[in-house]
Every structure is written in structure tokens, then in C-alpha cells.
N, C-alpha and C positions, 0 to 999 in steps of 0.2 A: 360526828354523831353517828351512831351504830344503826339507829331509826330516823325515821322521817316521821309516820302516822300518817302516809297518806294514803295507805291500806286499810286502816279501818275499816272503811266503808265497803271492802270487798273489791276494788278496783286497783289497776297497775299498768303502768305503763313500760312499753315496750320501743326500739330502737325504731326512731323517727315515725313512730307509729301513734296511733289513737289510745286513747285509755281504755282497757278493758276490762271484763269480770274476770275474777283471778280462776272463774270454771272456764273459759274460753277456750276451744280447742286447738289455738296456736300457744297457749300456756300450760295447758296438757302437756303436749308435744316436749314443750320445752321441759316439764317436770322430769317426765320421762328420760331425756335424755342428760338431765341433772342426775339422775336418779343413776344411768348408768356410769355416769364421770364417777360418783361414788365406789359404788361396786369396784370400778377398775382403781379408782386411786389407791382401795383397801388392800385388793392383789398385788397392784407394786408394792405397795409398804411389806407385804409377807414375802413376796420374790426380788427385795430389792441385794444386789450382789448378784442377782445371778441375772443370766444372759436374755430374761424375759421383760426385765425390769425397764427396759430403753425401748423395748417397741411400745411398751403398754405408754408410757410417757409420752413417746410421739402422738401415738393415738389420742390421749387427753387431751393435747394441744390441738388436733386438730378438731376433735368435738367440738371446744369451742369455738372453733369456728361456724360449726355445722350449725351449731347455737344463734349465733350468730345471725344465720341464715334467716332459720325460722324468724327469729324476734324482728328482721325487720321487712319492711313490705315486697314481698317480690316483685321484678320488675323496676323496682328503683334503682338496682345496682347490679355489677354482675357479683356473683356468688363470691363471697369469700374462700371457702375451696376451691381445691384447683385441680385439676385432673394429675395434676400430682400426687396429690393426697390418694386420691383411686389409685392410682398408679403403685405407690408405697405397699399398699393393701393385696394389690395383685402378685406384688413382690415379695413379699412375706407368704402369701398364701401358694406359690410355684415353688418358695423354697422347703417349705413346711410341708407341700404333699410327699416327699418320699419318706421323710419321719412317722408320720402319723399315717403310714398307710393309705391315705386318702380317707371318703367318707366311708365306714362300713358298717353304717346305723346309729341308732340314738344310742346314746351311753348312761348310765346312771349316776349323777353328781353324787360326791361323795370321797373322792379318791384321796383327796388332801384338801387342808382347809384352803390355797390359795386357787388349786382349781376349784372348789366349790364356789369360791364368789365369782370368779371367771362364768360359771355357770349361770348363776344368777344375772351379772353383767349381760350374759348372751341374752336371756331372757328379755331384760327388761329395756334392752335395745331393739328385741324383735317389738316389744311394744311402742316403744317411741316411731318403729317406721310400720307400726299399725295406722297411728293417730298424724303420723307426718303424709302419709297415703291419703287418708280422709283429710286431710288440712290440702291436701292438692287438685283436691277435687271440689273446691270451697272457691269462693270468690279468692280468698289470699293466695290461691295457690304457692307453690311450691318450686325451689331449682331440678330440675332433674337430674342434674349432679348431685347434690343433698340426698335426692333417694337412691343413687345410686351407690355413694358412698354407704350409705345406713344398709342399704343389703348385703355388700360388702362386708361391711365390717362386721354382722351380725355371723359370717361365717369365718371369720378372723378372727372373733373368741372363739366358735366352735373349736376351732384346731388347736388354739391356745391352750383350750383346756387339755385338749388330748396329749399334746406337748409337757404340760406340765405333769399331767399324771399319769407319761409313761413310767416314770422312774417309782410311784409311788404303788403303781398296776405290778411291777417285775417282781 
């Protein structure tokens, strides 16, 4: 069955967690970060064949991890990410500074349609670790891994983008 209906009512539940209002700021959070699995899933599908298409993939796997995270209560377990995943991100991001020049100011999305949603992606990942920040400062708190990856990776699309629309910039 595709539905259950037990949303109606404005409630949902979350992994070994309580039932909550579907405004809840650990489901924000999680929107957010649904919101950018999108984004990045649409960039693969237009970069897929080229050499961008396999990090961005990894990355989606490990979001939902990071997903993960949020949805269930901290402190019950240790983190599904693993400081490998950091790790991965540091590692694209050392190999990627000499390509993209490093940072050299904000840029204006637009270059091609796949960095465009890379863009967006950036965006709407700096909002998930807006509302993952205030979800850490909440009784539920937060892994500090979780937000350290989400910073991370928030400047992991940065360059992606730049990456992408070197060739479209030339």
C-alpha cells in the first residue's frame, strides 16, 4: 500500500521516536535535507556519464544517512556517519582546490542547467544545517558529526558548482 492515513491528522513518526506534528523542527530539518537529496539527484541525472556523477551519488548515500541521524533520537546510538564520510568530503574538497582556483567570491548560478541545481542543492543544504543548528540546541540535540559533515558538504557543492561550470564559463 502506497498510503497508510496516518498523517491525516497532521502527525508522523520518526525512527524509534515519538509521534510528531509534521511542523516539528526535527522534520523541518529532515524536509530540508530531502529537499536537497533532490536537487543533487536532478544534477546527477544531467551529469550522469561524466566524472561528477559518482561523487554526487556517494554524497546521496551518505545524506541518508545524515537523515538518518536527525530522524532518530540522539544519544540512543552512535551516529550513522562516520568520520569517513567527513573524511571523503575533505578529500574531494583538497583535490578540487587547485581546479577551481579555491574560493574567489560568490558566483552567479546560471552557468549550465546542472550547476544551476548544484546551486540550489548548495542553498537548500545551507538551510537544512540552519534548522539542524537550532534542532542542536533543542532538548533533541544533535551528533556533532551530523553538523560537521552538513558544513562540509555545503561547501562541497560550492566547488562542485565551480567545477561544473568551468567548461560552460571558458
Amino acid at each position: 500500500m502506497l498510503y497508510t492515513g496516518h498523517g491525516d491528522g497532521g502527525y508522523t513518526r520518526v525512527i524509534g521516536g515519538p509521534t510528531l506534528l509534521k511542523c516539528d523542527a526535527r522534520l523541518e530539518a529532515l524536509g530540508a535535507l530531502d529537499e536537497a537529496q533532490a536537487h543533487l539527484g536532478l544534477a546527477r541525472a544531467l551529469l550522469a556519464g561524466t566524472p561528477w556523477s559518482a561523487p554526487i551519488g556517494r554524497v546521496q548515500a551518505a545524506l541518508r544517512l545524515a537523515m538518518a541521524d536527525i530522524a532518530t533520537v540522539a544519544g540512543n546510538a552512535a551516529p550513522y556517519l562516520t568520520t569517513d564520510h567527513l573524511q571523503a568530503l575533505e578529500d574531494d574538497l583538497s583535490a578540487w582546490d587547485t581546479k577551481t582556483g579555491g574560493f574567489g567570491g560568490f558566483t552567479v548560478p546560471g552557468e549550465s542547467v546542472p550547476g544551476a541545481h548544484l546551486h540550489l542543492a548548495r542553498t537548500v543544504i545551507r538551510r537544512a544545517e540552519r534548522a539542524i543548528v537550532a534542532l542542536s540546541n533543542s532538548s533533541h540535540g544533535v551528533h556533532q558529526l551530523t553538523l560537521s559533515y552538513l558544513n562540509r558538504l555545503s561547501s562541497w557543492a560550492y566547488a562542485l558548482c565551480l567545477l561544473v561550470d568551468i567548461p560552460a564559463a571558458a
